[in-house]
C-alpha positions in Angstrom: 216.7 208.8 73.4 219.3 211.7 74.2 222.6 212.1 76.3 221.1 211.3 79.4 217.2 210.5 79.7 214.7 209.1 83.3 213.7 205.4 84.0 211.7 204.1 86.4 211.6 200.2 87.7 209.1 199.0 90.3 209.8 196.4 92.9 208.5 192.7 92.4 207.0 191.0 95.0 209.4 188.4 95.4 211.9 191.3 96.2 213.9 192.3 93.8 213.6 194.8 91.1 212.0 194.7 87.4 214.2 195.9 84.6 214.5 200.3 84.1 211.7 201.5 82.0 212.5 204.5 79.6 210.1 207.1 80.5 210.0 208.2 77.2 207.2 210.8 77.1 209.4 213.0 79.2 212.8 212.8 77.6 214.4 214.8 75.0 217.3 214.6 72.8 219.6 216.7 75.2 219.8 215.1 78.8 217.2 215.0 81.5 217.7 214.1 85.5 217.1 214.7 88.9 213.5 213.4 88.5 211.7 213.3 92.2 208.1 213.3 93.2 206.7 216.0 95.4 206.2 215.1 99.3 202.5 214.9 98.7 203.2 212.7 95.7 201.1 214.3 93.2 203.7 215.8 90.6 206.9 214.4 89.4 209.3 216.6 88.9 212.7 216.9 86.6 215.2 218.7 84.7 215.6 219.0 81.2 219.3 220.1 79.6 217.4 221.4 76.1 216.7 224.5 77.9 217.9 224.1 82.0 214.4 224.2 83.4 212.6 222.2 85.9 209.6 220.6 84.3 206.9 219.0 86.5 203.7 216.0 85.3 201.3 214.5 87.3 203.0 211.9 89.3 200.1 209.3 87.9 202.5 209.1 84.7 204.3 206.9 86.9 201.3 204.7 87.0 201.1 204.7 83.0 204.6 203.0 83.1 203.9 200.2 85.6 200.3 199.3 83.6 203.1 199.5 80.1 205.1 197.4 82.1 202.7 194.7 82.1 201.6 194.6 79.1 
């Protein structure tokens, strides 16, 4: 979607690891990184180059993209 933008892939059961999933809600057209969940794992957090903030979600997103996953 931009320059640089977050996935996320969950582990199968066999092992191994399902393909990267854009997260697309939380890109932008610029580039976005560094995401990482908080040590409570309650908010994911990430950076955004369209204006060099740190931007933080509930970390249940994540959930959103495994159910989308399945689907």
């Amino acid at each position: 979607m931009g320059k640089s933008d977050l996935y996320v892939c969950f582990k199968n059961p066999d092992g191994s690891w399902g393909d990267a999933i854009n997260m697309r809600e939380l890109n932008s057209t610029e580039g976005d990184w560094c995401a990482t969940v908080s040590p409570d794992g309650k908010h994911l957090f990430y950076t955004s180059n369209i204006d060099q903030n740190i931007y933080w979600v509930d970390a249940k997103i994540i959930e959103k993209f495994k159910a989308d996953e399945k689907e």
